[in-house]
C-alpha positions in Angstrom: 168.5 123.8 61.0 167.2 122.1 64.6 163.6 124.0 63.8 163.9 122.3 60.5 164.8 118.9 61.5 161.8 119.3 64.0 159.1 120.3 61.9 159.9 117.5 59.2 159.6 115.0 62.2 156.4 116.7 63.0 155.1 116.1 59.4 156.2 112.5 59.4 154.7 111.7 62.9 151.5 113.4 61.8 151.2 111.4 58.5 152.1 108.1 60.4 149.1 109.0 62.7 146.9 110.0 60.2 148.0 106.8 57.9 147.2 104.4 61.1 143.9 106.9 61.8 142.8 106.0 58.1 143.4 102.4 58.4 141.6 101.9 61.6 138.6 103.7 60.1 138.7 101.7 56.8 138.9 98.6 58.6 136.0 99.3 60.8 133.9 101.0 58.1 134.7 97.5 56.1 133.0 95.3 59.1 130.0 97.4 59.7 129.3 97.3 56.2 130.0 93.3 56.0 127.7 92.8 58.7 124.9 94.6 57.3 124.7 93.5 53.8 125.0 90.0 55.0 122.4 90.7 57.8 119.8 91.9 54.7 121.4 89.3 52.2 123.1 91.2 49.5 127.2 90.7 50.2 128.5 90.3 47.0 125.6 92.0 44.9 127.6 95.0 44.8 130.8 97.0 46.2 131.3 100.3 48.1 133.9 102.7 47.3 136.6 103.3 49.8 135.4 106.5 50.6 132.2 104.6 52.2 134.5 102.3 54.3 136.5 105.6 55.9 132.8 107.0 56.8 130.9 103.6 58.2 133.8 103.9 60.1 133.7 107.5 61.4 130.3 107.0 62.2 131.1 104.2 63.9 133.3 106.1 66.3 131.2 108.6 67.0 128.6 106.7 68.1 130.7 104.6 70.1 132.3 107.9 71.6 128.7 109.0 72.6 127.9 106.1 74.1 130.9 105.9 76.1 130.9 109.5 77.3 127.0 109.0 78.3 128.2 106.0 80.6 131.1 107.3 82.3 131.0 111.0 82.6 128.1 110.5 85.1 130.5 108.4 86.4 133.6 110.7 86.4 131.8 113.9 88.3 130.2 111.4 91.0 133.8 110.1 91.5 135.3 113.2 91.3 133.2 114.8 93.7 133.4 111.8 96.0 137.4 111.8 96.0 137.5 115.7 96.4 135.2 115.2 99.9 137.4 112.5 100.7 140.4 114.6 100.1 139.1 117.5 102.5 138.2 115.0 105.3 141.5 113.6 105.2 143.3 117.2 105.4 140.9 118.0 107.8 141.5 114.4 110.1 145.6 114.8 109.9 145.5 118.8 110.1 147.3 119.5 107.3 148.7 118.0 103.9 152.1 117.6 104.9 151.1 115.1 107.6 148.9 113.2 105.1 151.8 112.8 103.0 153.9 111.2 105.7 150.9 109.1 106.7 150.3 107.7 103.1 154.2 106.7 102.7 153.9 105.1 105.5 150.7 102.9 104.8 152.7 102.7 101.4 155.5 101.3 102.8 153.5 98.5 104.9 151.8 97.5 101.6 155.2 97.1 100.0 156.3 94.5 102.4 152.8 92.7 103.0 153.1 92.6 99.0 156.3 90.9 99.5 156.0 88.5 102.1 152.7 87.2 101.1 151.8 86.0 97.4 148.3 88.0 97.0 149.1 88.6 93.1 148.5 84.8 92.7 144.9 84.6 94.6 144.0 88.1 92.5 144.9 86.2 89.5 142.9 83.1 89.7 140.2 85.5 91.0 140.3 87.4 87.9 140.9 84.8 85.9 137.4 82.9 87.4 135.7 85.7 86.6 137.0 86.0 82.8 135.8 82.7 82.6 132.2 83.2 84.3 132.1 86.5 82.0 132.8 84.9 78.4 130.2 81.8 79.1 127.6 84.7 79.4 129.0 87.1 76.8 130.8 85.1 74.3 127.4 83.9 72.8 125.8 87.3 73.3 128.3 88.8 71.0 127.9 85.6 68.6 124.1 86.0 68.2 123.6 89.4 65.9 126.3 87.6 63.3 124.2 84.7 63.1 121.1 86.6 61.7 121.4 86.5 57.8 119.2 87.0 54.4 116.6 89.3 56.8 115.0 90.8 53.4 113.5 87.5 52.3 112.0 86.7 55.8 108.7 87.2 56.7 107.6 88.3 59.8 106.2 85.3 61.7 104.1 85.3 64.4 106.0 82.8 66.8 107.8 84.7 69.0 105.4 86.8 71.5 106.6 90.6 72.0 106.3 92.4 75.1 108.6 95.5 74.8 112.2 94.7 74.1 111.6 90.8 75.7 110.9 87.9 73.6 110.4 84.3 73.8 113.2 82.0 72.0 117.4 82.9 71.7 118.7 85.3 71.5 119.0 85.1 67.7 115.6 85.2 67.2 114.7 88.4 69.6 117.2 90.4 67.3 115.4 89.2 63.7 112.3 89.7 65.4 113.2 93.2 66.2 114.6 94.7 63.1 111.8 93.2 60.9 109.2 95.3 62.9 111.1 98.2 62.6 112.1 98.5 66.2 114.9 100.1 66.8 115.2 100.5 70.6 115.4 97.5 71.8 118.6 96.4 69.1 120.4 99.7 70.6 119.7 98.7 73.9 121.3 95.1 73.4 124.2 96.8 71.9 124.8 99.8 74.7 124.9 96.4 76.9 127.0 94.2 75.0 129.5 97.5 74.7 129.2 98.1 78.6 129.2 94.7 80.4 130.8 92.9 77.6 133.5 95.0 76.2 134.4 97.0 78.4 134.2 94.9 81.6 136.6 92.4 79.4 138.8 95.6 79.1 138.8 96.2 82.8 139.7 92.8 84.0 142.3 93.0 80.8 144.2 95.5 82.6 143.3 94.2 86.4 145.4 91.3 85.3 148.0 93.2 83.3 148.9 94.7 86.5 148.8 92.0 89.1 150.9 89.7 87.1 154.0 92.5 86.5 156.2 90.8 88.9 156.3 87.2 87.1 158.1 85.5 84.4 154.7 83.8 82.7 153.4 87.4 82.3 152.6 87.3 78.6 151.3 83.4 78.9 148.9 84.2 81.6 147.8 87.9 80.0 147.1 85.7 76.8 143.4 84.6 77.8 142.7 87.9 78.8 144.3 89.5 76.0 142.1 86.8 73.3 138.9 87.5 74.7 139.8 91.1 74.5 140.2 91.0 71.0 137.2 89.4 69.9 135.6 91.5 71.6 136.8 94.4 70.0 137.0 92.7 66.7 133.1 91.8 66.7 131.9 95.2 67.8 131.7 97.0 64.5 130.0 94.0 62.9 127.5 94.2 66.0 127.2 97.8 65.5 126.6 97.1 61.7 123.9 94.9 62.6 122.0 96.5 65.5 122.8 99.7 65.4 123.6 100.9 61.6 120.0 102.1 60.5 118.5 100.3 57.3 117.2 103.8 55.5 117.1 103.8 51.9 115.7 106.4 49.1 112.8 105.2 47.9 113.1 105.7 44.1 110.9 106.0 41.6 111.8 105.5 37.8 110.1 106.5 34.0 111.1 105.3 30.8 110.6 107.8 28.1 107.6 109.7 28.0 106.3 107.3 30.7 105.1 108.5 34.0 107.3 108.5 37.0 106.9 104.4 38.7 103.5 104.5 40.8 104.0 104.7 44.6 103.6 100.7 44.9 106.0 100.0 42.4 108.5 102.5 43.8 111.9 100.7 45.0 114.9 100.8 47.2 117.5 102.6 45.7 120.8 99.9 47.4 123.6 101.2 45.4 124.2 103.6 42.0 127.0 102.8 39.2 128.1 104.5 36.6 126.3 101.7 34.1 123.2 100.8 36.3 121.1 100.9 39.4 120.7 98.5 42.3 117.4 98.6 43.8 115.8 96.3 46.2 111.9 96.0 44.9 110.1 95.4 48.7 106.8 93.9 47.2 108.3 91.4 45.0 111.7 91.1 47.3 114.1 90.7 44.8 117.5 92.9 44.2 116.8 94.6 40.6 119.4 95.7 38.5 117.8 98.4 36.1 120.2 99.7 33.3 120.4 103.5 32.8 120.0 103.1 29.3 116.4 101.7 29.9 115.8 105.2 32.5 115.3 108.4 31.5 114.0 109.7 34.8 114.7 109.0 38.0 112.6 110.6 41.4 113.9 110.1 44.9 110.2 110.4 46.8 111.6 109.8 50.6 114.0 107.9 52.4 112.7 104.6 54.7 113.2 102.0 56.5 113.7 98.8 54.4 111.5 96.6 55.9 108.6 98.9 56.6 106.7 97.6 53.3 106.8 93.9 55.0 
């Protein structure tokens, strides 16, 4: 009966997770797509399936995962190996672990009572909390700027902003339309791999800094709350950024015949955005206008290559 009872709660944990799991990917997929069909102009030409959502967002993840493995297991090994040496040398200085046990209750101890007789907690806070302020002046608008690009596919590349590798002349709103109507796609990675380092997760680091120093005090929750705000829109914004920087712009190029027609000629072919069961959604790059071509009007169809949507700019 017990093993049972156990494997039902098993099951129902498991589904909870995997419920929650689902959500979180759905939610995120939702934003990345959001962001990029309002960054090439074309949210609310068409909708996504659900099944889209849940995979925007497992991409999403995974990428993030990368990059966050790439940063800190260099990291992890250096402070690993540093702590190990450390380790040894301290053995090695009190002749034994026993007597580096003692010695480290003992400096425990002292920090106990200099902890209680003088009020560092409050200087740590106002410390952090100076520096949460200095670090969302810089970032807050960094994070803002991909969202405000919009309606990319009807812009034209314009020669007013000078390029020198991933540095550009004007805001920082401007360096990121710049960049994806060339086609690069280095320097949009870049911006976000530095948004997701110094902004994110340097916000989650002085989140938790000031979760700890403030355990001891009654206005825990009403000092953690700046903090905890910033925090979230961070978080919140960073699969929108993703969708916008990071999310490539790849298409089929798709070519279509009528009847005994000939397959569309190569500078008539189109971007093939979206597929229903009545019509297709195609963006036509030399015209730039979103086509909707019925599938009663097609009788072939001829995916030539996928590509980049803006490389026939």
């Amino acid at each position: 009966m017990n093993l049972f009872k156990g494997v039902a709660i098993f099951i129902g944990w498991l589904t909870g997770s995997l419920a929650g799991i689902g959500a979180i990917l759905y939610a995120c997929g939702y934003l990345v797509t959001r962001a990029q069909l309002n960054l090439l102009g074309l949210y609310g030409f068409f909708e996504y399936s659900n099944e889209h959502f849940l995979q925007e967002g497992a991409k999403f993840f995974i990428v993030l995962g990368y990059a966050v493995a790439k940063i800190f297991l260099p990291l992890l090994i250096i402070v690993g190996v540093i702590s190990f040496g450390f380790f040894l040398l301290m053995v090695c200085c009190f002749r034994g672990t026993a007597r580096l046990e003692r010695s480290l209750h003992t400096w425990g101890d002292r920090l106990t009572k200099f902890d209680k007789k003088i009020p560092w907690r409050i200087f740590l806070y106002f410390l952090l909390f100076l520096l949460f302020m200095f670090h969302s002046d810089i970032y807050l608008d960094k994070f803002n700027s991909p969202l405000l690009v919009s309606g990319l596919l009807y812009t034209s590349p314009s020669g007013e902003h000078t390029v020198s590798g991933c540095i550009i002349k004007g805001d920082e709103a401007d360096k990121i339309k710049q960049w994806l109507i060339e086609g690069n796609t280095e320097c949009p990675q870049i911006y976000f791999f530095h948004l997701l380092l110094y902004g994110e997760i340097l916000a989650g680091a002085l989140f938790l800094l000031a979760w700890h120093v403030t355990l001891r005090y009654r206005l825990r929750f009403l000092m953690l709350s700046p903090f905890m705000i910033g925090f979230m829109l961070y978080t919140v914004s960073l699969p929108m950024i993703y969708g916008v920087l990071v999310r490539p712009v790849k298409y089929a190029v798709i070519a279509f015949g009528s009847g005994d027609e000939a397959v569309t000629r190569e500078p008539e072919a189109f971007f093939l955005l979206n597929k229903t069961e009545h019509e297709f959604i195609a963006w036509d790059a030399r015209r730039r206008r979103v086509r909707w071509i019925s599938k009663d009007e097609v009788k072939r169809a001829e995916v030539q290559r996928i590509e980049n949507l803006f490389s026939r700019h």
